[in-house]
C-alpha positions as CSV (number, residue, x, y, z in Angstrom):
1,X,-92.7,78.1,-13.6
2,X,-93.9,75.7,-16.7
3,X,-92.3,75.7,-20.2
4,X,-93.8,78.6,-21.8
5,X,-93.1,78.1,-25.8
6,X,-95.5,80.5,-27.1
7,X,-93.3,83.5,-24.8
8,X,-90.4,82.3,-25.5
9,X,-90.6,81.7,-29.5
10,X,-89.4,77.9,-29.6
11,X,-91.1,75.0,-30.1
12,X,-92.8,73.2,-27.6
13,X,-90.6,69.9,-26.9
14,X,-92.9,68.7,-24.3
15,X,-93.9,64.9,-24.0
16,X,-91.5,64.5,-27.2
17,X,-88.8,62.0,-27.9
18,X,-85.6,63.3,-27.5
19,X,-82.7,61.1,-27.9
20,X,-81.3,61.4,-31.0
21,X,-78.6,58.4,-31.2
22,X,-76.8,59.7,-34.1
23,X,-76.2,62.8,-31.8
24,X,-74.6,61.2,-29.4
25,X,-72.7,58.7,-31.5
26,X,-71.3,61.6,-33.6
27,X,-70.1,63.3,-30.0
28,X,-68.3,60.0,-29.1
29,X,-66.6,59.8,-32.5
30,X,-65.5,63.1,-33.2
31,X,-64.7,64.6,-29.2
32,X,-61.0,65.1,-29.0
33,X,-60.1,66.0,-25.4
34,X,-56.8,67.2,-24.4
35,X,-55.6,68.0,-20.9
36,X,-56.6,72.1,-20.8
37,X,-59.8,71.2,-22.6
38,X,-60.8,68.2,-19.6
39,X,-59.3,71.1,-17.0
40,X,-61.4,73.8,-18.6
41,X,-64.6,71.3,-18.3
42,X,-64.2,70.4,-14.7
43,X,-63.4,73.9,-13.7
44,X,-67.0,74.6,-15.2
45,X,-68.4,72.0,-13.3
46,X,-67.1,73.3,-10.0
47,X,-68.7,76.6,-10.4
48,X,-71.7,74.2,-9.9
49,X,-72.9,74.3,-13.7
50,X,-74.2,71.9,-15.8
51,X,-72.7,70.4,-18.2
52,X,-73.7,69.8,-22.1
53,X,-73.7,66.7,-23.7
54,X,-70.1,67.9,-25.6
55,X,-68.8,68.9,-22.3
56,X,-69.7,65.7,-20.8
57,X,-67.9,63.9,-23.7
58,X,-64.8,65.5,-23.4
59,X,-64.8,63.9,-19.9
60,X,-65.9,60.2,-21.5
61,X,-63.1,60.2,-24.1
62,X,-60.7,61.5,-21.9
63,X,-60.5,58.1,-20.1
64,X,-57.8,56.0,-21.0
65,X,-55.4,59.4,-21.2
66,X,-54.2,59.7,-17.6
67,X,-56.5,62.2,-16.6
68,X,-59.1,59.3,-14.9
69,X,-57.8,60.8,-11.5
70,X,-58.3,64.8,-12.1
71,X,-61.6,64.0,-13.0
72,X,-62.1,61.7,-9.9
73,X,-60.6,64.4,-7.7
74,X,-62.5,67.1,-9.5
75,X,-65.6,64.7,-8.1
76,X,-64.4,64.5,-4.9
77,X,-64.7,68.3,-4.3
78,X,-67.9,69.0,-6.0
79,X,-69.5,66.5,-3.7
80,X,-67.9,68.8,-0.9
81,X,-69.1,71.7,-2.3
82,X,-72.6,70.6,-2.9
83,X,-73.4,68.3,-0.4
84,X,-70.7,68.3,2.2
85,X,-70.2,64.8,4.0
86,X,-73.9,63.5,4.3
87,X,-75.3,60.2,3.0
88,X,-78.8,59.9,3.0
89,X,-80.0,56.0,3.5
90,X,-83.1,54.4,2.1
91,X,-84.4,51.1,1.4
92,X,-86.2,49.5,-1.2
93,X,-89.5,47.7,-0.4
94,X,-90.7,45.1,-3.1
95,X,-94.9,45.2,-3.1
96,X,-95.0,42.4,-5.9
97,X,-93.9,41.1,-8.8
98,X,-96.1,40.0,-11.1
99,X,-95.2,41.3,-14.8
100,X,-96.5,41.7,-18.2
101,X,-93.0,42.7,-19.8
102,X,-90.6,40.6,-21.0
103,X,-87.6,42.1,-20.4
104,X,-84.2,40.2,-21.1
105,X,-82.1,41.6,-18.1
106,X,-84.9,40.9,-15.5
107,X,-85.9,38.2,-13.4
108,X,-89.2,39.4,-13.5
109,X,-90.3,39.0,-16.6
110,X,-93.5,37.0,-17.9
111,X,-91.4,34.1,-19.7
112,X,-89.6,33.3,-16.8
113,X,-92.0,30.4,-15.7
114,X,-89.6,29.6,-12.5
115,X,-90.4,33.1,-10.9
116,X,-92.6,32.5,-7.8
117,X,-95.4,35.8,-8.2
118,X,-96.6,37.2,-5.3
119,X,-98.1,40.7,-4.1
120,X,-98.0,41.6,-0.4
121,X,-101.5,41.7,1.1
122,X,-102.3,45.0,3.1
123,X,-101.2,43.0,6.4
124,X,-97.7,41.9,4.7
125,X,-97.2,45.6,4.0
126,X,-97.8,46.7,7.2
127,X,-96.0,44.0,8.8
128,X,-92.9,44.3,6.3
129,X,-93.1,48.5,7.5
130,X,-92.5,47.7,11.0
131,X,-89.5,45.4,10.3
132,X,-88.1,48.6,8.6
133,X,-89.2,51.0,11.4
134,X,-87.7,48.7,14.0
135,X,-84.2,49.0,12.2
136,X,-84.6,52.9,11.8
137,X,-85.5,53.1,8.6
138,X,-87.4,56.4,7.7
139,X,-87.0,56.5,4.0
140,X,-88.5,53.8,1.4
141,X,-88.9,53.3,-2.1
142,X,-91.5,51.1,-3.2
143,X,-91.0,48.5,-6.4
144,X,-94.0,47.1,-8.5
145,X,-93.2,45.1,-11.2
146,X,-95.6,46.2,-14.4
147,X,-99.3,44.9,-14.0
148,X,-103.1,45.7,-14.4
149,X,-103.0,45.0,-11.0
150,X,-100.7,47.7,-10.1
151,X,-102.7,50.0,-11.1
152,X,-102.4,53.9,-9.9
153,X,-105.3,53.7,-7.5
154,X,-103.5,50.5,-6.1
155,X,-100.2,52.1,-6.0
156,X,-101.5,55.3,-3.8
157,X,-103.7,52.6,-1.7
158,X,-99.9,51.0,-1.0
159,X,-98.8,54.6,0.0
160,X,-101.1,55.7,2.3
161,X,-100.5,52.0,4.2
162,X,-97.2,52.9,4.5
163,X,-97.7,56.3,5.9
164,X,-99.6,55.1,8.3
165,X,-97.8,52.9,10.0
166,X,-96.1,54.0,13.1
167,X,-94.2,51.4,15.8
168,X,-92.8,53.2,18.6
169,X,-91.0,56.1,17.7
170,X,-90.8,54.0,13.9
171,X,-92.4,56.2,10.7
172,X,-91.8,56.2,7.4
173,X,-91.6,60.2,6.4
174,X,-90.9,60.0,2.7
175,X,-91.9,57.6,0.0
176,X,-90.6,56.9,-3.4
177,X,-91.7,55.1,-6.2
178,X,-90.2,52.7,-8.7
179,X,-93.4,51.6,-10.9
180,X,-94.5,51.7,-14.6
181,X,-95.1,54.6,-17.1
182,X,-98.2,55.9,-16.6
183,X,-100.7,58.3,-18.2
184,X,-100.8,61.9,-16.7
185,X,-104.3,61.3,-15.0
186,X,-102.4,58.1,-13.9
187,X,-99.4,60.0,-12.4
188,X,-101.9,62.8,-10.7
189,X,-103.5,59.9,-8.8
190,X,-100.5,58.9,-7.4
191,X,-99.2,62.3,-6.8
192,X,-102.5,63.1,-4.7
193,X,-101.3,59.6,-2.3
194,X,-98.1,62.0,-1.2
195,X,-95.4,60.4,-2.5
196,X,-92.0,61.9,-2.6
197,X,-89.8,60.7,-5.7
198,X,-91.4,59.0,-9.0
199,X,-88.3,57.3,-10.2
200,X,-88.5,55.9,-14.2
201,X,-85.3,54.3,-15.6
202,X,-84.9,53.7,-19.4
203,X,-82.3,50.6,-18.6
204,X,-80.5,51.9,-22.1
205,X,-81.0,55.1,-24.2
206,X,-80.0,53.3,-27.4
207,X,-83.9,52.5,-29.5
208,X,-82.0,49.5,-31.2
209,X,-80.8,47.7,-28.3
210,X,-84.1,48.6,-25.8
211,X,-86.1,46.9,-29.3
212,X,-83.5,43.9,-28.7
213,X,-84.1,43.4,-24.9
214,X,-87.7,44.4,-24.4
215,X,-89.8,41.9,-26.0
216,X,-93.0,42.0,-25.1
217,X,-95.7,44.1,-22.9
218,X,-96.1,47.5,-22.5
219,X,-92.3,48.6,-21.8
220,X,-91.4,47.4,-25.6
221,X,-92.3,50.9,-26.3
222,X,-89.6,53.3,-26.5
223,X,-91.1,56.4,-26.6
224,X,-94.1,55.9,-24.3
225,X,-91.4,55.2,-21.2
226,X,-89.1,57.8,-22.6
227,X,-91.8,60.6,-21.6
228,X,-92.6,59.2,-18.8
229,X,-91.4,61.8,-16.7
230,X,-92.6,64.4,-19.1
231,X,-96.0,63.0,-18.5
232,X,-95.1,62.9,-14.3
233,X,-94.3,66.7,-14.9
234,X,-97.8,68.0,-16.8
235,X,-99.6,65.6,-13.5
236,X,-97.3,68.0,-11.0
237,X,-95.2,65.6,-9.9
238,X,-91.9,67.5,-10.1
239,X,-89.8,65.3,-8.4
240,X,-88.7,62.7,-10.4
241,X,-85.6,60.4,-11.1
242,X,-84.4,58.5,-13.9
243,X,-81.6,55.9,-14.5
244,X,-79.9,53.6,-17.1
245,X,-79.1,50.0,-16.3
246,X,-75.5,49.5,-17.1
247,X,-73.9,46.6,-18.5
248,X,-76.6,45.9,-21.7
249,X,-75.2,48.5,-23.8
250,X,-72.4,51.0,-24.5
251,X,-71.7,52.9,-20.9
252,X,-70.6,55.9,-22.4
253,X,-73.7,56.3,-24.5
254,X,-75.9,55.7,-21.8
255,X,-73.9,58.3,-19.7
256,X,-74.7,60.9,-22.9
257,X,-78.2,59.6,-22.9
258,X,-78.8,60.3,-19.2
259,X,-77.4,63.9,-19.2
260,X,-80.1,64.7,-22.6
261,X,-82.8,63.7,-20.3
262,X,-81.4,65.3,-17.6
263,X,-80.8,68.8,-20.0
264,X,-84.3,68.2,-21.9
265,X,-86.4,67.9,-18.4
266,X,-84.6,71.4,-17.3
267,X,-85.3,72.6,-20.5
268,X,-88.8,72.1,-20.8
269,X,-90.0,72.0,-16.8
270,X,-87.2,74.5,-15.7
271,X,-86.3,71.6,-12.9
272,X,-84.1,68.7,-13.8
273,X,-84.2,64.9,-12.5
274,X,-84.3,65.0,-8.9
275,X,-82.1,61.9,-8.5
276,X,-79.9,60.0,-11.2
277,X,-79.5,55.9,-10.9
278,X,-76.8,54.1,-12.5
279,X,-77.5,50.1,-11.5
280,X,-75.2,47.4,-12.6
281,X,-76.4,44.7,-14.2
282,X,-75.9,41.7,-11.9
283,X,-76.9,38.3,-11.6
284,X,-80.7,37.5,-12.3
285,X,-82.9,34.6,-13.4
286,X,-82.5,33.4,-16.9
287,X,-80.3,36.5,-17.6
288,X,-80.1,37.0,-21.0
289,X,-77.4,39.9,-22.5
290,X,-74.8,40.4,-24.7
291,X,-71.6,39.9,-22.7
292,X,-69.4,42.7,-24.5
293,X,-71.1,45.2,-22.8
294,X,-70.1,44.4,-19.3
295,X,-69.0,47.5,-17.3
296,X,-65.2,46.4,-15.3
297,X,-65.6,48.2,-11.8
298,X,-62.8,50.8,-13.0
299,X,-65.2,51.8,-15.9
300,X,-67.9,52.0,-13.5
301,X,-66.0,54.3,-11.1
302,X,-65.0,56.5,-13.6
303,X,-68.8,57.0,-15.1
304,X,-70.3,58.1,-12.0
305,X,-67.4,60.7,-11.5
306,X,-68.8,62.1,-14.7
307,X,-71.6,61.8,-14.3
308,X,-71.2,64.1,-10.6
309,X,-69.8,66.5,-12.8
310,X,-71.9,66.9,-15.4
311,X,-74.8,67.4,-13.0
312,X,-73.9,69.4,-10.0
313,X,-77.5,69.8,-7.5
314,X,-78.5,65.9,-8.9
315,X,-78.4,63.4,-6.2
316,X,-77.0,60.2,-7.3
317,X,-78.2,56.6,-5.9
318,X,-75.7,53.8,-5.5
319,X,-77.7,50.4,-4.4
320,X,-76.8,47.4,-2.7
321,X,-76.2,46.0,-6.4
322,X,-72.5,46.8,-5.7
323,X,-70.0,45.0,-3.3
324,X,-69.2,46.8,-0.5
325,X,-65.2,47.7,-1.4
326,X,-66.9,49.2,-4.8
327,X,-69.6,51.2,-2.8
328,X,-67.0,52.3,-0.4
329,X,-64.8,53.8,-3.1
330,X,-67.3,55.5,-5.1
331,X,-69.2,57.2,-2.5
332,X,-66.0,59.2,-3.1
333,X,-67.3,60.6,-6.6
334,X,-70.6,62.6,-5.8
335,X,-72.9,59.5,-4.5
336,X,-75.3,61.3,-2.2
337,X,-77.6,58.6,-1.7
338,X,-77.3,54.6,-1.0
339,X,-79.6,51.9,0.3
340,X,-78.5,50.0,4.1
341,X,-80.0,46.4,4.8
342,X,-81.6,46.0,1.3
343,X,-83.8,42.0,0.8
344,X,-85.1,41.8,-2.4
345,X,-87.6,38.8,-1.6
346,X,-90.8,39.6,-1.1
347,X,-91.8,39.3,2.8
348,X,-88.2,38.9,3.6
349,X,-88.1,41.9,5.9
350,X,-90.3,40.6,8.4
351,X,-89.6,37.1,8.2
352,X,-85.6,37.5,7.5
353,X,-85.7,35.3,4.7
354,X,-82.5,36.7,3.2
355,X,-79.8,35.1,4.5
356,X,-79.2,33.2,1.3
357,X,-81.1,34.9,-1.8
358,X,-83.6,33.0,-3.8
359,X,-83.7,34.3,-7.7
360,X,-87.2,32.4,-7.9
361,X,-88.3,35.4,-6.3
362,X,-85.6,38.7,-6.7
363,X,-85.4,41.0,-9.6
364,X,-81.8,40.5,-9.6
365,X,-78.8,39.1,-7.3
366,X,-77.8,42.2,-4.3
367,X,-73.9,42.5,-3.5
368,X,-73.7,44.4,0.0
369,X,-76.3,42.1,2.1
370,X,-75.0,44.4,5.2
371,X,-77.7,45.4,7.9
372,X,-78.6,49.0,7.9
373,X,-76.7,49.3,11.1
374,X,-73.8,48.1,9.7
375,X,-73.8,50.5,6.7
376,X,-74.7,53.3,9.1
377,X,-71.5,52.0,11.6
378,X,-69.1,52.1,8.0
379,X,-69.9,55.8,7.5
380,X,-69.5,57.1,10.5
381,X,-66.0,54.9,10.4
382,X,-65.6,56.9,7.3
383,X,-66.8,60.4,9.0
384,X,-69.6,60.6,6.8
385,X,-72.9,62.0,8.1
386,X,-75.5,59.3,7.7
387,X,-79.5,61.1,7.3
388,X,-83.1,60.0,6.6
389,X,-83.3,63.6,6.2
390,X,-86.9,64.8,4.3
391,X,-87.4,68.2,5.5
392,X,-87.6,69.6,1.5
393,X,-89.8,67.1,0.2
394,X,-92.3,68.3,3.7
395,X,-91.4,71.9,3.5
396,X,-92.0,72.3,-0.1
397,X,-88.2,72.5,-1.3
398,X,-88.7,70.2,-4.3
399,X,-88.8,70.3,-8.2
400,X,-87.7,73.6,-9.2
401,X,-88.0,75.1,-6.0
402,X,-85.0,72.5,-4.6
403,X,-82.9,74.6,-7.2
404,X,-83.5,77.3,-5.9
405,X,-82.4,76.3,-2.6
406,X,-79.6,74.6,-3.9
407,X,-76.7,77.6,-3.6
408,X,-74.3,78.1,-0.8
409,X,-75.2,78.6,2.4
410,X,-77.9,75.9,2.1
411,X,-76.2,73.2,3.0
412,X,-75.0,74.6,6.0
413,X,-78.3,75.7,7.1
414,X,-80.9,73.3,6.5
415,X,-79.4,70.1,5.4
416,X,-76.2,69.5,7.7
417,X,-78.4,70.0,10.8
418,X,-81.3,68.0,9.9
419,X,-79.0,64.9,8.5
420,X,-77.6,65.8,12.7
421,X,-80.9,65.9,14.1
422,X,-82.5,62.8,11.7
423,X,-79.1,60.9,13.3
424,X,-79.2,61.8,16.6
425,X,-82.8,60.0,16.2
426,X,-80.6,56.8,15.2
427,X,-78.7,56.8,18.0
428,X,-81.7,57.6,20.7
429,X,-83.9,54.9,19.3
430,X,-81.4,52.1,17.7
431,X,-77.9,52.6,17.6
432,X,-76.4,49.9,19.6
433,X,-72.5,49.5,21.4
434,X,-69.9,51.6,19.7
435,X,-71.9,53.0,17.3
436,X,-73.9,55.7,19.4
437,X,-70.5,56.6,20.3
438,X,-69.2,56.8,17.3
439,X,-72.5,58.5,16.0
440,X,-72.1,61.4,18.7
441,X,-68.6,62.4,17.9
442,X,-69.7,62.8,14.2
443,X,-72.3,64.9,15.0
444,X,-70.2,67.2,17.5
445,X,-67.6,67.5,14.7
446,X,-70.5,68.7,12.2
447,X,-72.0,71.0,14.9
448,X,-68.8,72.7,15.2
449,X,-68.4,73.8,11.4
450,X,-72.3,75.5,11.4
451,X,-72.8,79.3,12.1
452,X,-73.0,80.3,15.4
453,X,-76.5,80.6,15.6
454,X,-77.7,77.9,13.6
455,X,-75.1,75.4,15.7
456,X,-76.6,76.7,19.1
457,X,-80.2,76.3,17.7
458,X,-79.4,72.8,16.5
459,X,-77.9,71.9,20.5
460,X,-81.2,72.8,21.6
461,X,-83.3,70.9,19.2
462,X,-80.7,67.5,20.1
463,X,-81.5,68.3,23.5
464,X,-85.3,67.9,22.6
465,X,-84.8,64.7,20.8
466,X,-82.9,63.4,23.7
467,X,-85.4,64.1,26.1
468,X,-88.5,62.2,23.7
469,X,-89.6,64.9,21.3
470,X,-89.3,63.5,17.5
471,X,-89.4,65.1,13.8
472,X,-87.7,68.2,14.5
473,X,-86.2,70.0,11.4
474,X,-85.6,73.4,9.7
């Protein structure tokens, strides 16, 4: 169902700027939280409803008063509620990096005159798939750095390679995208290639300090990449995800800034962001920011418990930007998505280049260089339920119909068996030593809290995958 203004008597705010800064600045300034008032907010939250901007900055100010831990905790158990102990795992593939922006933060960026520019030929990508596949990867999300020759035709060409490679029992089911703006012919092109997610981050919500950092290229304006996804919407692309780069402006506005988007995408397309992304900013070529805005790991832990709770059915990405004792913690708060065996160098997949990183040719520096396997080993350490789940994004379950789907009773019968069956996959095909053990008794442990008949259903479909069969889901 589309945004019908003329039925419902307001104005259409479609494809519109909607960040108002003084809005949010005047929430900041003038929110007085006490203790019943941050209660009363997180109580909401666990009825599984979203949060308005005030709401949300009742929980901002209220750090710093002793309540940092009730609103951890109140994280904690809405991650239970909504998404129970499974991680899905992804990786990010790099297609190239030549760029027209000139983007302060970015090692990427057309003045940097060190960067070495390349763009995988069709053979690279291929070859660059199968190193994936052969570590069990099933879930990607492709990077282009802003270009005429990334255009949308060349983008859905990339897609369909990727699709169609298969090595063994290797596939990549879903993929994402991480790419420029684009017009809404632009976006229906892409759309058309089959891709999954259309992810768009704004880096900072602020129009001041995005003039200050974005000097040149297309991304210099504001208001063309902040209706991006309005624009991905009217192509029918309605799963999308957005993100703010943290660390090159105020975190607390940006956490205000990403709930507006969040409340004006639901508002207008009656679905909101499919995914929210919160990157650090960390080491990168030439990095060029203003220092005072650095976001301390404790801030940083505390922002994506808000943000958790101000958006209950989002799914929130945490990447291989973060060391592995800051993942490990935060996963805590709501994360329901991370990257496992992330290279950032271009080609570095099939030819492991990335033992020791090479800026000349990353976006930016990576913190948990781990191997997939290793990640994967962690969480089951941890009792978390690792998954390359895609069964919605296949079966239809996405944009607003994924909301729909999203109420209790879901969880348990559709997403904890497929994150079972996508891992008992893992183990069959890669899982080496302790891990398949470990992997088994995490799965048993999950069988044993489904219904009856959706337990006994999932034993059988195990059995299956045991015996050769592949890509069975609900």
């Amino acid at each position: 169902m589309r945004f019908s203004p003329e039925k419902l008597n307001i104005p259409d705010q479609r494809m519109k700027p909607f960040i108002d800064p003084g809005e949010i600045w005047k929430l900041l300034d003038n929110t007085k939280p006490d203790k019943q008032r941050v209660r009363e907010v997180i109580s909401k939250s666990l009825e599984k409803k979203r949060l308005t901007m005030e709401e949300t900055a009742v929980l901002v100010n209220s750090i710093g008063t002793g309540l940092a831990d009730k609103i951890k905790q109140g994280a904690r158990d809405l991650k239970e509620k909504v998404y129970g102990n499974r991680i899905v795992l992804f990786a990010p593939l790099y297609v190239g990096n030549k760029c027209t922006n000139n983007c302060q933060y970015c090692g990427f960026r057309v003045s940097n005159r060190d960067a070495v520019r390349k763009t995988l030929s069709d053979d690279e990508i291929i070859n660059e798939v199968e190193a994936l596949e052969d570590n069990g990867q099933k879930r990607l999300i492709l990077v282009y750095g802003e270009h005429p020759d990334y255009s949308p035709e060349y983008i859905a060409h990339t897609v369909k390679i990727v699709y169609g490679v298969k090595k063994g029992h290797g596939e990549i089911r879903r993929v994402n995208i991480n790419a420029a703006p684009l017009d809404i012919e632009g976006f229906r092109t892409v759309g058309e290639s089959g891709i999954g997610t259309y992810q768009i981050f704004q880096e900072t919500y602020h129009p001041e300090a995005y003039k200050w950092y974005h000097l040149g290229g297309k991304k210099k304006d504001y208001e063309w990449r902040l209706t991006a996804l309005d624009r991905a919407q009217e192509a029918g692309i309605d799963d999308v995800g957005i993100g703010a780069l943290f660390g090159i402006y105020d975190w607390r506005f940006e956490v205000l800034g990403l709930v507006r988007h969040a409340n004006h995408l639901e508002a207008c397309y009656n679905v909101g962001p499919h995914t929210i992304s919160f990157p650090r900013i960390k080491d990168a070529l030439s990095l060029n920011i203003d220092a005072k805005y650095q976001t301390g790991d404790e801030d940083f832990k505390k922002l994506v418990a808000i943000l958790r709770l101000a958006v209950p059915y989002t799914g929130l990405i945490l990447t291989a930007r973060e060391a592995p004792d800051v993942r490990r913690e935060v996963l805590q708060y709501g994360v329901s998505q991370i990257d496992g065996g992330t290279k950032l160098e271009l080609g570095s997949y099939s030819e492991s280049k990335n033992e020791v990183q090479n800026l000349n040719r990353e976006q930016f520096r990576i913190n948990d260089p781990r191997s997939l396997a290793e990640v994967i080993d962690e969480l089951l350490t941890n009792d978390y339920l690792p998954s390359f789940c895609t069964s919605c994004y296949r079966m239809g379950r996405t944009g607003e119909h994924f909301m729909e789907f999203s109420v209790p009773g879901f969880i348990k019968r559709f997403c904890t068996p497929n994150a079972i069956l996508t891992l008992s996959e893992y183990i069959c095909d890669y899982a080496k030593g302790d891990v398949a053990e470990k992997g088994w008794k995490v799965i048993e442990r999950n069988l044993l809290k489904l219904e009856t008949g959706v337990m006994q259903n999932t034993r059988e479909k195990i059995e299956r995958i045991k015996n050769g069969e592949r890509d069975l889901y609900f």
